[in-house]
MARMI-642024 format. One record per residue (C-alpha): chain; residue in three letters; x, y, z. Coordinates in Angstrom, 2 decimals. Layout:
PT;mol;type;u;v;w
PT;A;ALA;X;Y;Z
...
***
This chain:
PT;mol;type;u;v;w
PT;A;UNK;-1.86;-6.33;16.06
PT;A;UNK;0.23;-3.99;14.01
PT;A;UNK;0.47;-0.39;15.10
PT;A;UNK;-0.74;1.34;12.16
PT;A;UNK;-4.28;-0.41;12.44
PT;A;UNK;-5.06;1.61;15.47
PT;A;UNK;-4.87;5.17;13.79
PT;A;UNK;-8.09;4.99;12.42
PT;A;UNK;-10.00;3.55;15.23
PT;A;UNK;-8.38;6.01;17.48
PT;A;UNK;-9.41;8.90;15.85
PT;A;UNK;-12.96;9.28;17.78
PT;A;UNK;-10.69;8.80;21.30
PT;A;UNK;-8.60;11.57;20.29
PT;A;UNK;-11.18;13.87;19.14
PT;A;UNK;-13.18;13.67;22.43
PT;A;UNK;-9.59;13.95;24.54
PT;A;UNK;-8.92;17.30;22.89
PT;A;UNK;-13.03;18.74;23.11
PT;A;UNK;-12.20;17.74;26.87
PT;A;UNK;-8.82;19.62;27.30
PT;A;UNK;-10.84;22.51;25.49
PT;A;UNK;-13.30;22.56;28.22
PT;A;UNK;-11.46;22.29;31.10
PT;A;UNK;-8.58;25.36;29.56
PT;A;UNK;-11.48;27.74;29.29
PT;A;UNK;-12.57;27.23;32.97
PT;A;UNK;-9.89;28.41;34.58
PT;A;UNK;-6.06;30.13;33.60
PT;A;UNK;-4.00;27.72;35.72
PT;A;UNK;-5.69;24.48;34.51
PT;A;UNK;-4.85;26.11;31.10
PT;A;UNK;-1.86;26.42;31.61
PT;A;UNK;-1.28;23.12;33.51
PT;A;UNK;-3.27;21.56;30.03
PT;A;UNK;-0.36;23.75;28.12
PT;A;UNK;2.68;21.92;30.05
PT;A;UNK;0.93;18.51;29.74
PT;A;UNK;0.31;19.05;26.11
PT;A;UNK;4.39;19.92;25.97
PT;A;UNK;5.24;16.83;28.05
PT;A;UNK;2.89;14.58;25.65
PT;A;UNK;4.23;16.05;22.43
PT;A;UNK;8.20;15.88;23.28
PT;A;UNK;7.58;12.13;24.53
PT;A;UNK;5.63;11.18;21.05
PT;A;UNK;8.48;12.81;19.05
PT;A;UNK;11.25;10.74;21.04
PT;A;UNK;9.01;7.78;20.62
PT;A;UNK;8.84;8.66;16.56
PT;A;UNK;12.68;9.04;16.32
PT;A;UNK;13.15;5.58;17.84
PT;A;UNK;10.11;3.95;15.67
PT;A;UNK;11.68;5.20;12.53
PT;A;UNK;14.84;3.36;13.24
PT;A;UNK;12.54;0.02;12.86
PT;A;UNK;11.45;1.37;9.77
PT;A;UNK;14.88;2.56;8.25
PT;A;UNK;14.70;-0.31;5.17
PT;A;UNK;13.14;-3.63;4.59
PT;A;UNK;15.88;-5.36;6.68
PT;A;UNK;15.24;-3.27;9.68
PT;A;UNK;11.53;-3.56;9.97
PT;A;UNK;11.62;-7.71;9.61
PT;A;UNK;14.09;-7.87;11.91
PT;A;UNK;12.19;-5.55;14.34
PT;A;UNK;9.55;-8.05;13.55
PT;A;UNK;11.18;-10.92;14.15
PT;A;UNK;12.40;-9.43;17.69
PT;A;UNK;9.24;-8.49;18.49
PT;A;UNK;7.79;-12.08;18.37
PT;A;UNK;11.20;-14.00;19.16
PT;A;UNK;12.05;-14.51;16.25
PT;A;UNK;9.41;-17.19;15.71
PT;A;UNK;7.77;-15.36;12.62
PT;A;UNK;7.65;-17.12;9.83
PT;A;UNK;6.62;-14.75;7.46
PT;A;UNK;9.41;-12.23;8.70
PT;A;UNK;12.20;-15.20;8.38
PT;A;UNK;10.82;-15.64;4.26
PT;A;UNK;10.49;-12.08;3.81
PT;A;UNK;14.18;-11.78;5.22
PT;A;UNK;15.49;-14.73;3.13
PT;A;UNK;13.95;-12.66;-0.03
PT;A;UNK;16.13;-9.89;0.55
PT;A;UNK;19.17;-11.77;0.91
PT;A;UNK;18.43;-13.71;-2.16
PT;A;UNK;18.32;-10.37;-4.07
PT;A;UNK;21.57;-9.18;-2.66
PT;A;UNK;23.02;-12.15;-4.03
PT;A;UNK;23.54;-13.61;-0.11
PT;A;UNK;22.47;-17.72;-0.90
PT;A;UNK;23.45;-18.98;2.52
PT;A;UNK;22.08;-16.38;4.63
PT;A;UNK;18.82;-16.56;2.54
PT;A;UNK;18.29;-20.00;3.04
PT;A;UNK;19.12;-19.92;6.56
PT;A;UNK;16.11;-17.86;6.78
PT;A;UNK;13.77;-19.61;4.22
PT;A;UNK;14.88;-23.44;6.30
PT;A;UNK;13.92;-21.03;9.47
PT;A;UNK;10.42;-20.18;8.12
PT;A;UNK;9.96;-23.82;7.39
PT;A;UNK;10.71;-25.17;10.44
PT;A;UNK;8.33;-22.86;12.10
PT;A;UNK;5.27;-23.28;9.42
PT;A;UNK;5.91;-26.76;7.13
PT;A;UNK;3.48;-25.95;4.98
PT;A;UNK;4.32;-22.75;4.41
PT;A;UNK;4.39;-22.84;0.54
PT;A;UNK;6.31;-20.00;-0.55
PT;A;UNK;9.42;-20.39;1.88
PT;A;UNK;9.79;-24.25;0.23
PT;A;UNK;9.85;-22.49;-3.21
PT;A;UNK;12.22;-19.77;-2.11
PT;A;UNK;14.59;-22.08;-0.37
PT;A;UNK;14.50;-24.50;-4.14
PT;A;UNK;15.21;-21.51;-6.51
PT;A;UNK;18.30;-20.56;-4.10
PT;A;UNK;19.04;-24.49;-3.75
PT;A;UNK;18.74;-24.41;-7.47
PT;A;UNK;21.23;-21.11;-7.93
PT;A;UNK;24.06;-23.08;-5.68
PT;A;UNK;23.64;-26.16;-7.16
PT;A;UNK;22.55;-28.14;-4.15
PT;A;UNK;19.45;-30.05;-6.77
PT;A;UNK;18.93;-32.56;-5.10
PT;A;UNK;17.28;-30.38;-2.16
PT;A;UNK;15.97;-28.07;-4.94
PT;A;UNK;14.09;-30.86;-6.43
PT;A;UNK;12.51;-32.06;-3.13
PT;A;UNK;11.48;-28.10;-1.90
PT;A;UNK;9.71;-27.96;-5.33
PT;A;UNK;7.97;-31.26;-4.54
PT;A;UNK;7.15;-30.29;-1.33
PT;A;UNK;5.08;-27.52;-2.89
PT;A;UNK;3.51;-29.52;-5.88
PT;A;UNK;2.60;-31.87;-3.32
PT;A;UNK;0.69;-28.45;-1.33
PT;A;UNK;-0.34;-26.32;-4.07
PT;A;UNK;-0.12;-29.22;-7.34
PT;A;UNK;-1.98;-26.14;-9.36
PT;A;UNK;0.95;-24.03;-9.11
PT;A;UNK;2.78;-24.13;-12.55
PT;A;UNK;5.54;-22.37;-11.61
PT;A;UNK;6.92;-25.35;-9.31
PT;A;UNK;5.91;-27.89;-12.29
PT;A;UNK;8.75;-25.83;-14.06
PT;A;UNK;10.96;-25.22;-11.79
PT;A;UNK;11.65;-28.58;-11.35
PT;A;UNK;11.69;-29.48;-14.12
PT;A;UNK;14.88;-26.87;-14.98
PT;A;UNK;16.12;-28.84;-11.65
PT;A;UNK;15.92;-32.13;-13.64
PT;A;UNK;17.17;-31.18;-16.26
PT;A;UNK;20.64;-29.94;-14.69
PT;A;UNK;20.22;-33.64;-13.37
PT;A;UNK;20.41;-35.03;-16.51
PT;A;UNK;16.21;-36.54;-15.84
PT;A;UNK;15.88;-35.08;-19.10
PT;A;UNK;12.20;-37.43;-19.31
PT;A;UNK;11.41;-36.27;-15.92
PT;A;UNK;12.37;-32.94;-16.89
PT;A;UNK;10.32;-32.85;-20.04
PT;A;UNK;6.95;-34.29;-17.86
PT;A;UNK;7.36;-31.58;-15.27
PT;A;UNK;7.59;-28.92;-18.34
PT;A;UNK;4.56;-30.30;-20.05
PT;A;UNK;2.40;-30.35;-16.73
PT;A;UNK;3.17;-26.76;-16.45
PT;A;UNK;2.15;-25.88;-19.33
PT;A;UNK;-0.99;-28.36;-19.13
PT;A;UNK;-1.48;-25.45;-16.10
PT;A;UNK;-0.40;-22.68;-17.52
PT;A;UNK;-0.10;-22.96;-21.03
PT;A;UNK;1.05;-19.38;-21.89
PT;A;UNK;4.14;-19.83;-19.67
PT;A;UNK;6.57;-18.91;-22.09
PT;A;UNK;9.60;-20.13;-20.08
PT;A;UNK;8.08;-23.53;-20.09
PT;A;UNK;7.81;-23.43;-23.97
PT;A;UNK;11.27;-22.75;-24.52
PT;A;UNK;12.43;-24.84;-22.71
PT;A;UNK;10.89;-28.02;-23.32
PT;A;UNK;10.89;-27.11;-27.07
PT;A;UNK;14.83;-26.72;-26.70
PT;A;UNK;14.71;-30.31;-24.38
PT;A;UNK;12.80;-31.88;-27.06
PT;A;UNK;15.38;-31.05;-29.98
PT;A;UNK;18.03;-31.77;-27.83
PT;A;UNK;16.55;-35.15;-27.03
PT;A;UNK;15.63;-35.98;-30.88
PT;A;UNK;12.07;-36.17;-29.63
PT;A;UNK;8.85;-34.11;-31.11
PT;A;UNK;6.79;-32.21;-28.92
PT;A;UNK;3.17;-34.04;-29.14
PT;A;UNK;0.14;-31.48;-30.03
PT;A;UNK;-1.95;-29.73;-27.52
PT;A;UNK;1.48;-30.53;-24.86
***
């Protein structure tokens, strides 16, 4: 269980610890003072245990890691979360180091198999792109975005009738999904085809 949950519950504990320390102070001047020293001791060792917490909170890298160590490393959701920030600082091969790491350790977790395409997708590697992308229209078929995604996979394929069915179903699913329109529209008048009403 995470750490923070337990601030709220322990509030009553805490309460009734000091009302206790109260109690015993005012019967006598040398527990009081022995509560004083304890008090000291308790409050130096909670501020040396703060200064090392907040190095597992310095950024988003440090806290999944500290996550991932925490568990040995077999977190799934720390190993995506890590592959997202490496995908944002533009690091492909450590992110889907990460994003193959979650998978192995949850297969059907969704998101990491759509992570790991888009990067796929970004180095070029398609024909792994296409088949994380299936992998999730075969978990979550309702998802649009995968319908599209592969189909922009595809089309860098040259599956430009694949392509255009994967569009189409997207939009059948989300049929505001601008990206989708444009770029079937543009597939369409590059293929010399029409783009059939209500599609």
């Amino acid at each position: 269980m995470a750490d923070r949950y337990t601030y709220v519950p322990l509030i009553g504990l805490f309460i009734a610890i000091t009302w206790s320390f109260i109690g015993i102070a005012h019967s006598s001047n040398i527990l009081r003072y022995g509560i004083i020293g304890l008090c000291s001791c308790i409050l130096i060792g909670l501020s040396i245990s703060t200064h090392i917490q907040l190095r597992n909170w310095h950024d988003r890298v440090s806290i999944w890691e500290h996550a991932l160590k925490s568990c040995n490393g077999n977190n799934c959701v720390a190993n995506n979360n890590l592959g997202v920030i490496m995908n944002e600082r533009g690091k492909f091969d450590e992110a889907a180091f990460y994003y193959r790491k979650a998978i192995e350790q949850y297969p059907k977790f969704t998101f990491a198999h759509f992570n790991l395409g888009v990067v796929m997708a970004k180095t070029k590697n398609f024909d792994e792109a296409a088949y994380c992308f299936r992998k999730v229209i075969e978990q979550q078929p309702e998802l649009a975005l995968s319908h599209y995604y592969l189909g922009r996979v595809l089309q860098m394929q040259g599956k430009n009738e694949e392509a255009i069915s994967s569009y189409r179903k997207s939009l059948f699913l989300q049929p505001n999904l601008l990206e989708a329109q444009t770029d079937l529209k543009a597939l369409l008048n590059h293929s010399g085809l029409t783009q059939k009403k209500g599609n």
